[in-house]
MILOSE-313726 format. One line per field, with one value per residue (C-alpha): residue number from 1; residue in three letters; x, y, z. Coordinates in nm, 3 decimals, padded with zeros to 5 digits. Layout:
BEGIN
nr: [NUM | ...]
rest: [Ala | ...]
u: [X | ...]
v: [Y | ...]
w: [Z | ...]
This chain:
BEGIN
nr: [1 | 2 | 3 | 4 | 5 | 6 | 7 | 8 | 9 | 10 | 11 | 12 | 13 | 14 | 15 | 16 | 17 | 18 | 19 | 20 | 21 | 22 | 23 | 24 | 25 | 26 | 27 | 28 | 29 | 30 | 31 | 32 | 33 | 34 | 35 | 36 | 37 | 38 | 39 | 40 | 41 | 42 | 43 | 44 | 45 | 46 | 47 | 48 | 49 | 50 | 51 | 52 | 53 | 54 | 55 | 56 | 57 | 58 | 59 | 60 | 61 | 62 | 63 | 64 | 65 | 66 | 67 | 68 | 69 | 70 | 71 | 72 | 73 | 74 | 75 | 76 | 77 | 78 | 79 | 80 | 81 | 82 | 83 | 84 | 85 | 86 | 87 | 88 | 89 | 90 | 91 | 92 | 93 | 94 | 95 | 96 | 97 | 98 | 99 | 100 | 101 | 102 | 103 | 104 | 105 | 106 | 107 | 108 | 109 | 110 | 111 | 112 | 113 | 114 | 115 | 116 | 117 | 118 | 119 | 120 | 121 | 122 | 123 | 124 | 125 | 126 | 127 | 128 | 129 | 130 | 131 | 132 | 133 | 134 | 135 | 136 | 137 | 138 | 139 | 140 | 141 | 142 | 143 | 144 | 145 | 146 | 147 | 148 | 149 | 150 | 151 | 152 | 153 | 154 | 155 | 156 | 157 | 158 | 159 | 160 | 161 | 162 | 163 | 164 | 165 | 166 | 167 | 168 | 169 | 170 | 171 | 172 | 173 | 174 | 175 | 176 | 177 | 178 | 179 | 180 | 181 | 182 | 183 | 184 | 185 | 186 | 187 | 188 | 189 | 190 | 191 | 192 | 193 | 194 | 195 | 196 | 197 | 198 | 199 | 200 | 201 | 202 | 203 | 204 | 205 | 206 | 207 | 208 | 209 | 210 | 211 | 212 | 213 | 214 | 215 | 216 | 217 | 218 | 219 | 220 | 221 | 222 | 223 | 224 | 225 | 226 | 227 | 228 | 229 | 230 | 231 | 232 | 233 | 234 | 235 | 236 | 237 | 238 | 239 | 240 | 241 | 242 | 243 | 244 | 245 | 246 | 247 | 248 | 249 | 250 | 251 | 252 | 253 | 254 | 255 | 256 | 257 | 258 | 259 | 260 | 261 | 262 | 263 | 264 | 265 | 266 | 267 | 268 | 269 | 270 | 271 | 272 | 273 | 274 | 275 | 276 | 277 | 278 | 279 | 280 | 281 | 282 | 283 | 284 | 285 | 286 | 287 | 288 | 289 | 290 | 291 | 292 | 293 | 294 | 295 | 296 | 297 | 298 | 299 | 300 | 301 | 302 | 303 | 304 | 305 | 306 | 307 | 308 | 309 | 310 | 311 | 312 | 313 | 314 | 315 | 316 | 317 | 318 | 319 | 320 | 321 | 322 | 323 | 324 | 325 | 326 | 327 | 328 | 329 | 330 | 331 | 332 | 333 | 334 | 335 | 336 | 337 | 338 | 339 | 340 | 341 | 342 | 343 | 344 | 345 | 346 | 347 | 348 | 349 | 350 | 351 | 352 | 353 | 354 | 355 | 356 | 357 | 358 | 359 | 360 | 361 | 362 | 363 | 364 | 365 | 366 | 367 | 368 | 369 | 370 | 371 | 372 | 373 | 374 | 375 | 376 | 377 | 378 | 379]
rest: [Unk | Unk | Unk | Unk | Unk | Unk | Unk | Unk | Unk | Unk | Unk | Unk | Unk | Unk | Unk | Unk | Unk | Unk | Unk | Unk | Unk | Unk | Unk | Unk | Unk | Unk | Unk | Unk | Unk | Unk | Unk | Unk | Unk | Unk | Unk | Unk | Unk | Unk | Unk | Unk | Unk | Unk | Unk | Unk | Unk | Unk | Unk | Unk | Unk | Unk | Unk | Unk | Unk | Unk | Unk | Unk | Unk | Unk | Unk | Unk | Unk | Unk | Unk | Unk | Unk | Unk | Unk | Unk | Unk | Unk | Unk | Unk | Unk | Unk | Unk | Unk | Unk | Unk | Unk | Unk | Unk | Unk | Unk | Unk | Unk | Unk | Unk | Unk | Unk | Unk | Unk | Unk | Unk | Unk | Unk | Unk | Unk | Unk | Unk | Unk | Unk | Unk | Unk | Unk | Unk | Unk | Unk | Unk | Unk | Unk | Unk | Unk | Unk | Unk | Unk | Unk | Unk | Unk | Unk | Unk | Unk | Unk | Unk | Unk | Unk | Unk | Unk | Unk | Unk | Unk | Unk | Unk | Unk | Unk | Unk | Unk | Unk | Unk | Unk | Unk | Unk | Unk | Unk | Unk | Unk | Unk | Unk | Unk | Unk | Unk | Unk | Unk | Unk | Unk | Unk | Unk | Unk | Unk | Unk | Unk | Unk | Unk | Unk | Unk | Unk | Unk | Unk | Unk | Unk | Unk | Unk | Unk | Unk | Unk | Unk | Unk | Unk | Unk | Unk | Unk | Unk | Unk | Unk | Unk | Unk | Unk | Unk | Unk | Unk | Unk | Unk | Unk | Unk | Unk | Unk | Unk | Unk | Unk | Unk | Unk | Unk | Unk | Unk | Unk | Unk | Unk | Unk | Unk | Unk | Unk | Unk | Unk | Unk | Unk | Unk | Unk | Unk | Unk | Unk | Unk | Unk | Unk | Unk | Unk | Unk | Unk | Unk | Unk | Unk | Unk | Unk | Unk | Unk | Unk | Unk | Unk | Unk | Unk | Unk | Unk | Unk | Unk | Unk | Unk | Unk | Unk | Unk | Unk | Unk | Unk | Unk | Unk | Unk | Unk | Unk | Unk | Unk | Unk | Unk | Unk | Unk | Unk | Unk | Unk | Unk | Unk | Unk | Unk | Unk | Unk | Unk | Unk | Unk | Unk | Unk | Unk | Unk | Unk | Unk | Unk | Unk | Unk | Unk | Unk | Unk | Unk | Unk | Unk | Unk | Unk | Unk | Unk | Unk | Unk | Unk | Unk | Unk | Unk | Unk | Unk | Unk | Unk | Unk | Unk | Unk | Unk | Unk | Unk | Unk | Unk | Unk | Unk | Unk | Unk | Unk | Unk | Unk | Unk | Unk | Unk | Unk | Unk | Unk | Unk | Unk | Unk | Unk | Unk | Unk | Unk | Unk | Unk | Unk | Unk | Unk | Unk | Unk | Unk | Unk | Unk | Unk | Unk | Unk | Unk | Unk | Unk | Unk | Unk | Unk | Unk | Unk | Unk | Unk | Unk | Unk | Unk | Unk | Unk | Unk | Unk | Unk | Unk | Unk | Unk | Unk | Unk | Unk | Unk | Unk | Unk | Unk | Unk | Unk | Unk | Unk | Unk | Unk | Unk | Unk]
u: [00.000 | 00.285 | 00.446 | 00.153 | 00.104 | 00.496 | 00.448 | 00.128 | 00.294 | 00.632 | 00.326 | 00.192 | 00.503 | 00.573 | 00.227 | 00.214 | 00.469 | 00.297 | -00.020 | 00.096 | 00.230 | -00.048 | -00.253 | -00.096 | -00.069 | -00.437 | -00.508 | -00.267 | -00.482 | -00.800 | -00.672 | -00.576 | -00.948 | -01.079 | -00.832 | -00.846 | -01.092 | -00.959 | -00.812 | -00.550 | -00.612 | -00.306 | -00.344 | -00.064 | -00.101 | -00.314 | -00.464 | -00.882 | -01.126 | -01.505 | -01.619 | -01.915 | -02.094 | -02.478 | -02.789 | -02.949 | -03.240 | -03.187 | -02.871 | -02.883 | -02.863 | -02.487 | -02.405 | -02.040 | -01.981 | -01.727 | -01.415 | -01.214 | -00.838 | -00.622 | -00.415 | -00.204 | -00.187 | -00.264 | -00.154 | -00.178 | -00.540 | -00.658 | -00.682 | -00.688 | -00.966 | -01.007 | -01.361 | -01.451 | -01.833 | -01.898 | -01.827 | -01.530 | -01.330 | -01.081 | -01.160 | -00.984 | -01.179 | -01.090 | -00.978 | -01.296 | -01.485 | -01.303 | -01.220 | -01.051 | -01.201 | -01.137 | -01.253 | -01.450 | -01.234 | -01.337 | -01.396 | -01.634 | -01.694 | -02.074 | -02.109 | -02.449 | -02.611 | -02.647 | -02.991 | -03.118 | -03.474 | -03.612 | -03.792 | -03.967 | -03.694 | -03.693 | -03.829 | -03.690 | -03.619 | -03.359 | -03.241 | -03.320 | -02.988 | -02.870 | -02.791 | -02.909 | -02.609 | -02.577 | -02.976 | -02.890 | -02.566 | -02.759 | -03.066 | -02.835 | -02.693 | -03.033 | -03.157 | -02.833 | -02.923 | -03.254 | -03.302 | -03.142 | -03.275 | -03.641 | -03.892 | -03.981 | -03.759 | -03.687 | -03.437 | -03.167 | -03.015 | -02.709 | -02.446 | -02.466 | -02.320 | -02.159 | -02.033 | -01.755 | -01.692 | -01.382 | -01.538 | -01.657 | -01.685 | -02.009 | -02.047 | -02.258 | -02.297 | -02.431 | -02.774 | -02.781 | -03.043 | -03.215 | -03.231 | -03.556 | -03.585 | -03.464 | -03.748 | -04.076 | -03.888 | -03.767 | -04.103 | -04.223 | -03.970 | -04.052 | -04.404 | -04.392 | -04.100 | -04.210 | -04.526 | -04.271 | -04.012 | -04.237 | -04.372 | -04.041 | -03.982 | -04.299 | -04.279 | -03.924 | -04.075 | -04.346 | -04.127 | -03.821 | -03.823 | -03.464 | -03.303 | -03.324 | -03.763 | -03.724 | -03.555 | -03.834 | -04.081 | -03.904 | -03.984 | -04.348 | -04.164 | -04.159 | -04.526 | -04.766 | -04.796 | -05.153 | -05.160 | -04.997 | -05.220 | -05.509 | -05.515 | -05.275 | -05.159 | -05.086 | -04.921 | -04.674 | -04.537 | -04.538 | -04.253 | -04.009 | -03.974 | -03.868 | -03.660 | -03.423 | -03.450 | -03.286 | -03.035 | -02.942 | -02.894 | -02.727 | -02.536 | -02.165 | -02.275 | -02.482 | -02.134 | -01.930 | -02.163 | -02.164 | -02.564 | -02.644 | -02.889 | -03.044 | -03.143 | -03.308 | -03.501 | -03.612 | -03.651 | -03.665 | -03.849 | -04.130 | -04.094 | -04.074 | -04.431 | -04.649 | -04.597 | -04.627 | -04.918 | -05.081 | -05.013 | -05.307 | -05.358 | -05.226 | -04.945 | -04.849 | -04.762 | -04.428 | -04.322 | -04.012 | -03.900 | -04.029 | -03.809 | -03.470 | -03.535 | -03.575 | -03.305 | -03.411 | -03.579 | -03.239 | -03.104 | -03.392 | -03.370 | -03.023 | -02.993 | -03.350 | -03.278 | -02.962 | -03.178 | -03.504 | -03.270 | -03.120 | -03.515 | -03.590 | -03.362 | -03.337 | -03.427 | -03.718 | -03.710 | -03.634 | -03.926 | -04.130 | -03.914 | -03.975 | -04.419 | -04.325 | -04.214 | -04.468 | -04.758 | -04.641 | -04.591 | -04.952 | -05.103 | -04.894 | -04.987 | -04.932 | -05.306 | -05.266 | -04.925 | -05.063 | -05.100 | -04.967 | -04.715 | -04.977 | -05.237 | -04.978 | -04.846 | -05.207 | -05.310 | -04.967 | -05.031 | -05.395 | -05.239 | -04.991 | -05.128 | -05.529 | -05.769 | -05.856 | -06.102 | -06.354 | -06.348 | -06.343 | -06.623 | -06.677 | -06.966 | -06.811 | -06.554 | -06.867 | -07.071 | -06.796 | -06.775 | -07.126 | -07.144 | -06.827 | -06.902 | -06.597 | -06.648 | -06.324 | -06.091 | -06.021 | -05.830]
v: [00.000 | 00.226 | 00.175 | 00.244 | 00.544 | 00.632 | 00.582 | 00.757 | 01.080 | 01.016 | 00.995 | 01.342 | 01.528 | 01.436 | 01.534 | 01.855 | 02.033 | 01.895 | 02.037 | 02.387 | 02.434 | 02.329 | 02.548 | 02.824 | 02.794 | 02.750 | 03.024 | 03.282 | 03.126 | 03.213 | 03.573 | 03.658 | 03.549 | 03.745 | 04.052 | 04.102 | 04.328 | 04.554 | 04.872 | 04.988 | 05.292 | 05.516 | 05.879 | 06.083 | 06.331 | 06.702 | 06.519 | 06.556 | 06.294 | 06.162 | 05.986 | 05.757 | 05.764 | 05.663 | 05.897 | 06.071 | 05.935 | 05.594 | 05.404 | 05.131 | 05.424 | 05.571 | 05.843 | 06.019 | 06.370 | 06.608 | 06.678 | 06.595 | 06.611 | 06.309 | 06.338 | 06.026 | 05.698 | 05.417 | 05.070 | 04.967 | 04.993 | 05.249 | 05.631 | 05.884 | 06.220 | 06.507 | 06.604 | 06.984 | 06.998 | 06.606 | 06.456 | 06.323 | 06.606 | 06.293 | 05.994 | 05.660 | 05.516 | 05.190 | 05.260 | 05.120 | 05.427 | 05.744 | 05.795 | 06.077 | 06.451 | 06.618 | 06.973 | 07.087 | 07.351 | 07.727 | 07.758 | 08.086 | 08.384 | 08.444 | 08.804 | 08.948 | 09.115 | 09.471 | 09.453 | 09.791 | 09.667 | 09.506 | 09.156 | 08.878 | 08.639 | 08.237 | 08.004 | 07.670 | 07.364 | 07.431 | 07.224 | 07.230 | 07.168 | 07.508 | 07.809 | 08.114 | 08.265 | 07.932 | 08.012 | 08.361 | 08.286 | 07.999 | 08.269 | 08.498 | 08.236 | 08.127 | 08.540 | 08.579 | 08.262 | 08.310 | 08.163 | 07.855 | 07.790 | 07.638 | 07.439 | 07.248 | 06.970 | 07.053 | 06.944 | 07.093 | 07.033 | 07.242 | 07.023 | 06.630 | 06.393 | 06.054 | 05.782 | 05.549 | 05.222 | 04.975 | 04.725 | 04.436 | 04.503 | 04.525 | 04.861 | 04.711 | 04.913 | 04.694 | 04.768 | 04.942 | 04.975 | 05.316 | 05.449 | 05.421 | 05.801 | 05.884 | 05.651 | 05.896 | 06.186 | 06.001 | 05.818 | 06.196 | 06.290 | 06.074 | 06.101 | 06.489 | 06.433 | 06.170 | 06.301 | 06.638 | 06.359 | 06.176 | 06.461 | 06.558 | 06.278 | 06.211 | 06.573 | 06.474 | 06.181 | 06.347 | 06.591 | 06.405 | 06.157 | 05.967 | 05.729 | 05.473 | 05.538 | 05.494 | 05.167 | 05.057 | 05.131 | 04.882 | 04.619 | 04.597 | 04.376 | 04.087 | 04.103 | 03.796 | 03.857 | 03.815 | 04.164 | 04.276 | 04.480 | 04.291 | 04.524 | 04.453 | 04.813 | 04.862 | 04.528 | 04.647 | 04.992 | 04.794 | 04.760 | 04.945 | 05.246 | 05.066 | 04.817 | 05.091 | 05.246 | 04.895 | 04.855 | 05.227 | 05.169 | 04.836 | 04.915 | 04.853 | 04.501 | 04.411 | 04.511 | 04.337 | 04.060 | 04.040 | 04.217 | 04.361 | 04.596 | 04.772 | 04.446 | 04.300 | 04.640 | 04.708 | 04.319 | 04.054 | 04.237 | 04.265 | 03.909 | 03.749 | 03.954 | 03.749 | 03.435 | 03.465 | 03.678 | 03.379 | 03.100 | 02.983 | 03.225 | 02.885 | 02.890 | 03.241 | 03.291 | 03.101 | 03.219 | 03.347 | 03.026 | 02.832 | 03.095 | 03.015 | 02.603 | 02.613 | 02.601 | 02.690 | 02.974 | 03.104 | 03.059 | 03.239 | 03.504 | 03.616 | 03.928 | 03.996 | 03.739 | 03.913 | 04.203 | 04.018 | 03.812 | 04.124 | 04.260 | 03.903 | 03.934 | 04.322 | 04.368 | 04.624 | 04.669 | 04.436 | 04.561 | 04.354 | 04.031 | 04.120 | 04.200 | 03.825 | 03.664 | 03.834 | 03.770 | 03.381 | 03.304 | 03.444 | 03.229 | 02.913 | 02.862 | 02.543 | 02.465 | 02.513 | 02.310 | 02.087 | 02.353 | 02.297 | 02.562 | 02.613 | 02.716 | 02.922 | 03.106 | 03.212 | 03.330 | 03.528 | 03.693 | 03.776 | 03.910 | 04.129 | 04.236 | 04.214 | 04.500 | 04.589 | 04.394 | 04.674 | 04.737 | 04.348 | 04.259 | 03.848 | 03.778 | 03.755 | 03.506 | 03.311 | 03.349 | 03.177 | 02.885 | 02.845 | 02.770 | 02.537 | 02.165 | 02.088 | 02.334 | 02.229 | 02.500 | 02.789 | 02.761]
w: [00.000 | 00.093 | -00.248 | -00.420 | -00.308 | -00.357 | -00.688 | -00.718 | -00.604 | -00.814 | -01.099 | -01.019 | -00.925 | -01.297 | -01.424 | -01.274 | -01.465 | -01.834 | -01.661 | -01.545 | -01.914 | -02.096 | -01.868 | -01.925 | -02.310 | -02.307 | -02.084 | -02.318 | -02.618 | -02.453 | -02.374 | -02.688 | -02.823 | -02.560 | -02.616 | -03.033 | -03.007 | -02.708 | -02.758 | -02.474 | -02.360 | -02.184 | -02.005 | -01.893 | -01.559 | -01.697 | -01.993 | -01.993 | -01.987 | -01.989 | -01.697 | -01.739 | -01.405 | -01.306 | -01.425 | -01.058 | -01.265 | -01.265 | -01.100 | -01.374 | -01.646 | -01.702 | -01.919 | -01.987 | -01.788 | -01.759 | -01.905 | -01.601 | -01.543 | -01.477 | -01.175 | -01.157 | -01.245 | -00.956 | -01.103 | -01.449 | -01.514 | -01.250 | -01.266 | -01.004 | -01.151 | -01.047 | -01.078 | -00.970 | -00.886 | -00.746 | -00.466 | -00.374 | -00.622 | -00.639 | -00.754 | -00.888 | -01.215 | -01.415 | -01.736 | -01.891 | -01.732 | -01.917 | -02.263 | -02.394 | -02.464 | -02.782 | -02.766 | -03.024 | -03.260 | -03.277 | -03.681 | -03.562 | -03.346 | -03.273 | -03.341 | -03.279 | -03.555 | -03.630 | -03.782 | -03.886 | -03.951 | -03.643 | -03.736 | -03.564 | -03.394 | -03.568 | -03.244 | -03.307 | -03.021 | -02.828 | -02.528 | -02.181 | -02.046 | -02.248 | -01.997 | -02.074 | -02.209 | -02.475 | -02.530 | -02.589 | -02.834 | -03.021 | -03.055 | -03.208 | -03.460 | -03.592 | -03.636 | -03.859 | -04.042 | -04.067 | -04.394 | -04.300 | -03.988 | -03.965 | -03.710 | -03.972 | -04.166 | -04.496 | -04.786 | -04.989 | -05.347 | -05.272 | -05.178 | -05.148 | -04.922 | -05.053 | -04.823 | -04.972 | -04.801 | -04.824 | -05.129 | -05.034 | -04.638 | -04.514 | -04.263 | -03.931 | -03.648 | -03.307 | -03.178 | -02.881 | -02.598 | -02.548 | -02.205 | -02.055 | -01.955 | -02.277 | -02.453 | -02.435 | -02.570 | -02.875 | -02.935 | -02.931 | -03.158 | -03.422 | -03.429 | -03.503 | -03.730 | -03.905 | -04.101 | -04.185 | -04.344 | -04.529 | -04.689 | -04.838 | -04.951 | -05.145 | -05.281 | -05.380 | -05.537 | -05.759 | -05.896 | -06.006 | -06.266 | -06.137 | -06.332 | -06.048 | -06.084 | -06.417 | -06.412 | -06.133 | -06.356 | -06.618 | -06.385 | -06.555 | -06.794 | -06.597 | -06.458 | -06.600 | -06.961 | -06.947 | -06.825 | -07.147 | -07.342 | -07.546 | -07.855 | -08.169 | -08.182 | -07.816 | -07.785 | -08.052 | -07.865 | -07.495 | -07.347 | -07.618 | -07.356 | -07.101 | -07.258 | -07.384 | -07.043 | -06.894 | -07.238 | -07.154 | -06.785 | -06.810 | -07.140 | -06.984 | -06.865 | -07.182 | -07.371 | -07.194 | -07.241 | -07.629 | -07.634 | -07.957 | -07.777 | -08.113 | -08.206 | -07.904 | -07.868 | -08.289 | -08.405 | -08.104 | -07.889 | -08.206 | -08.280 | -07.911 | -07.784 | -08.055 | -07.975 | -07.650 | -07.607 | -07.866 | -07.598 | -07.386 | -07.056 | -06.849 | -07.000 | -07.072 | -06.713 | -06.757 | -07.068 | -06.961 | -06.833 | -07.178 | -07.350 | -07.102 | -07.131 | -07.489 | -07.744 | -08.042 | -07.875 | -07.692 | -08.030 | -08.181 | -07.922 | -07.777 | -07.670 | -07.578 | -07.323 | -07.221 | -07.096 | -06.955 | -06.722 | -06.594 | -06.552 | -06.392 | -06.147 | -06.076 | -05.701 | -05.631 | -05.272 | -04.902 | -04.783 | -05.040 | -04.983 | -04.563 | -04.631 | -04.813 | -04.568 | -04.333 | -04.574 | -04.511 | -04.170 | -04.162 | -04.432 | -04.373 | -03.989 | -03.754 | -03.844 | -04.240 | -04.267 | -04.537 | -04.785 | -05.141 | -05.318 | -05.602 | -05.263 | -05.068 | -05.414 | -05.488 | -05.123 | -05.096 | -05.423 | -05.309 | -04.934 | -05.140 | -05.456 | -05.378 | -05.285 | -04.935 | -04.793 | -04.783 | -05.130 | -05.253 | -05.454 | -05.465 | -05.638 | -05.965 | -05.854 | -05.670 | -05.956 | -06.189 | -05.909 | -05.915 | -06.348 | -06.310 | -06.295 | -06.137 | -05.843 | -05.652 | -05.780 | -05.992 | -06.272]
């Protein structure tokens, strides 16, 4: 027994060092997985700082005050502040509680006016936290900039602002949690902004004609060509418009791509809307897809096909694909799971594309089931 347990501590006296090292490899490994994404932060004695202390609102609510001074250093990752105004006026902060203040650069002096005429003064928002000498300097401000300066939200077409990304990297930005006595004041916010933004933005709408509406409008290409127009003479100008619209907009791709664009858009444009609108209505809704499986009729039709696959698969908006998905989970519920894709297509399109309820009218549709002798669908 005694030499069994001799040997089970000779065992573990040799262990022990193996298992320190590994250890200690696997704890650097872990650190440096935890640390890739930390930034060290240094501050020298005299330099100024942000402090993010608890709200008097709320203790579980922090926001950053100050600038404060740094007084010393106490350790490697503590920070003695002084901080005029609070109590204690010295303090010692981890690092992960300051960041550094950059004061804001002087580019001009506010001047009051000399206005000879007197006029009535501009009343827009201002904070409460101002004083009332910042009330009084940012009154004078908006008075000499009168015409600038509005309650209302407005838009500009003097100057634009472009954002250029790295290519290829996608810009995210983490969600973050609004503070709860923050929260009515924002809600309020965007309810009185909101109507003011979406008015500019339709106005904006009706009177530009964009290249980018344009080429949404080309989209009516790919709708079910039993829509088309009935009449001979209309059916021959559909569709010219806004084919050259796509051939104009996609013209470096469609070069690139071997596209002999007058041709699509004077002869197999002409040539490709007769047959098609001459199929049977059943099967005119996938005549696109006849038109890419056959042959003889990519052979027949090259380029035209060059453009309608760049229509096919041009996307309008998310928002559509999200009301989609929406539009689904409500159709296709845990108690309609045996739905066919034929049934679920159909509802969808009615969810999406159909009237309003109030303004359905059924009784043709329940008229036509009524004559059918097969009354167990619509075809």
């Amino acid at each position: 027994m005694v030499e069994h347990v001799e040997e089970v501590r000779e065992r573990m006296a040799t262990i022990w060092p193996i298992v320190r090292e590994h250890m200690a490899e696997a704890q650097t490994a872990q650190a440096q997985v935890y640390n890739r994404g930390a930034q060290p932060r240094e501050f020298a004695p005299g330099d100024k700082v942000l402090v993010l202390v608890p709200t008097s609102e709320c203790q579980f609510l922090a926001k950053w005050n100050g600038p404060y001074e740094v007084i010393e250093k106490v350790g490697t990752i503590n920070y003695r502040v002084r901080q005029p105004g609070r109590r204690p006026p010295t303090k010692v902060y981890h690092v992960n509680l300051l960041k550094k203040w950059v004061a804001r650069e002087v580019l001009f002096s506010l001047t009051p006016p000399q206005v000879a005429v007197k006029t009535e003064p501009v009343q827009v928002p201002m904070g409460e936290q101002l004083t009332p000498s910042q009330r009084q300097d940012l009154q004078d401000l908006v008075n000499w900039n009168r015409d600038v300066f509005s309650a209302e939200a407005g838009h500009t077409d003097l100057i634009q602002h472009r954002i250029v990304t790295e290519p290829g990297k996608w810009v995210k930005l983490r969600p973050y949690r609004i503070p709860e006595a923050r929260r009515e004041a924002i809600a309020a916010e965007r309810s009185s902004s909101m109507p003011q933004c979406l008015g500019i933005m339709l106005r904006w709408f009706d009177s530009t004609d964009s290249r980018g509406l344009s080429l949404i409008r080309c989209c009516r290409l790919r709708q079910d060509p039993r829509e088309w127009p009935a009449d001979h003479q209309e059916l021959a100008s559909y569709g010219r418009d806004h084919l050259a619209t796509v051939s104009e907009h996609f013209a470096n791709v469609l070069d690139r791509m071997g596209c002999d664009q007058e041709k699509a858009q004077r002869v197999e444009w002409s040539s490709a809307k007769v047959p098609i609108k001459s199929l049977p209505q059943g099967l005119q809704r996938n005549a696109w897809q006849d038109f890419f499986l056959d042959d003889e009729r990519r052979s027949s039709f090259p380029n035209l096909l060059l453009i309608v696959e760049l229509i096919l698969v041009l996307p309008l908006s998310t928002a559509s694909v999200e009301r989609g998905f929406s539009a689904m989970k409500r159709t296709k519920t845990y108690w309609r799971s045996n739905l066919s894709v034929h049934t679920v297509t159909r509802l969808l399109f009615i969810s999406l594309e159909g009237p309003d309820m109030e303004h359905f009218n059924a009784m043709p549709v329940v008229k036509r089931w009524l004559k059918k002798a097969d009354r167990r669908s619509l075809q």
